[in-house]
C-alpha positions as CSV (number, residue, x, y, z in Angstrom):
1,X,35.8,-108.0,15.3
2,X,36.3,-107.6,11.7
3,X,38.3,-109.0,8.8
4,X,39.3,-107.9,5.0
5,X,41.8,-109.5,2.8
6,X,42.8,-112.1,5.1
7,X,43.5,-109.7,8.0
8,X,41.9,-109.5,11.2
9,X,41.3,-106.9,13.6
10,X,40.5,-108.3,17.2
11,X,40.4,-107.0,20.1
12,X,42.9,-108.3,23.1
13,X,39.5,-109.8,25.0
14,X,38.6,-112.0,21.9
15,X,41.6,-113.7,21.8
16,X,39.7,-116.7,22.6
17,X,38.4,-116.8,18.8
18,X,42.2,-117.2,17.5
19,X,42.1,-120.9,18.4
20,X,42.7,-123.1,15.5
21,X,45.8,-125.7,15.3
22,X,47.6,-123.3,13.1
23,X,48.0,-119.7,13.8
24,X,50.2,-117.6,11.5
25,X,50.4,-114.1,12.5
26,X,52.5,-110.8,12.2
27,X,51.8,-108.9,15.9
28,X,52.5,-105.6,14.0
29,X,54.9,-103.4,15.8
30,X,54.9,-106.2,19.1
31,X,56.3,-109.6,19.9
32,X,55.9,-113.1,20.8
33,X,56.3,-112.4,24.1
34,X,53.6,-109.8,23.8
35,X,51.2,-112.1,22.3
36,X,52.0,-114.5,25.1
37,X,51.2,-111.9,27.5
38,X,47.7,-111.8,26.7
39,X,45.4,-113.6,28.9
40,X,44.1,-116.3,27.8
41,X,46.6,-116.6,24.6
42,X,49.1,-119.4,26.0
43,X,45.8,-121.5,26.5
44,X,44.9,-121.1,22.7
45,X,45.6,-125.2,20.9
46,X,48.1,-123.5,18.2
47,X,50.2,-122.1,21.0
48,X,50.1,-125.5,23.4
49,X,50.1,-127.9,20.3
50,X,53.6,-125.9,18.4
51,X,51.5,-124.6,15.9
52,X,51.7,-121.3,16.6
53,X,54.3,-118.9,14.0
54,X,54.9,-115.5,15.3
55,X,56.9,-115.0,11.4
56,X,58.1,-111.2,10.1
57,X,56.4,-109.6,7.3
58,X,57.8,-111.0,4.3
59,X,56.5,-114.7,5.5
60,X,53.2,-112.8,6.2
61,X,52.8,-111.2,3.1
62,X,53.9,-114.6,0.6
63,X,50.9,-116.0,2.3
64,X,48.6,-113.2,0.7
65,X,50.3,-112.7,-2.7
66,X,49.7,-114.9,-5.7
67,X,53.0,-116.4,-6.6
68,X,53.9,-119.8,-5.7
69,X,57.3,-119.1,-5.3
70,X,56.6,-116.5,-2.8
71,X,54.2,-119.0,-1.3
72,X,57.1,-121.9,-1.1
73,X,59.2,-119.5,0.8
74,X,56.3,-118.5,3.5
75,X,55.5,-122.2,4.3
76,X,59.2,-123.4,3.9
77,X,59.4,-120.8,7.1
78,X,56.1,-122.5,9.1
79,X,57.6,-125.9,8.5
80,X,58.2,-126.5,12.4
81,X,54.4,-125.6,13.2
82,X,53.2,-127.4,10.1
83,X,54.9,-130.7,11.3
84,X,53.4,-130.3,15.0
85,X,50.4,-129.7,13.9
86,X,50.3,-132.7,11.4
87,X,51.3,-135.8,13.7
C-alpha cells in the first residue's frame, strides 16, 4: 500500500483498510458495481452506513485542488453520504 497527493494505491486484498464512515473514491476505469464485487467491500461501514460516493472525476479532483468554489461543487455532489454519515 502506498499513498501520494491524497491518492492511494491498494491492492484488492486490503480493501479492509478503506473503512472509514466516508469513502470518496474514483474506481478509475471501473464501476460501483466493481467495487462492490470485491470481497469484503459491501462489509466496509461507509458502504453499509450510505456513506460511500462512487463520484466521476471532476468531484474527485475539486476535492484535491485549492479553490473553494471547486470545493463547494465536490461536496454539494457527496451531500447524500455527508447527511448519512452525520445523523
Amino acid at each position: 500500500m502506498g499513498g501520494t497527493g491524497g491518492r492511494l494505491t491498494l491492492s484488492p486484498e486490503r480493501v479492509d483498510a478503506l473503512d472509514a464512515d466516508l469513502g470518496v473514491m474514483l474506481p478509475n476505469g471501473g464501476t460501483r458495481d466493481d467495487l462492490m464485487a470485491l470481497p469484503g467491500f459491501a462489509q466496509l461501514l461507509s458502504v453499509q452506513q450510505g456513506g460511500l460516493a462512487v463520484e466521476d472525476y471532476a468531484t474527485v479532483v475539486g476535492f484535491n485542488t485549492a479553490s473553494s468554489l471547486y470545493r463547494l461543487y465536490s461536496l454539494g455532489r457527496i451531500t447524500p453520504q455527508l447527511e448519512a454519515v452525520g445523523t
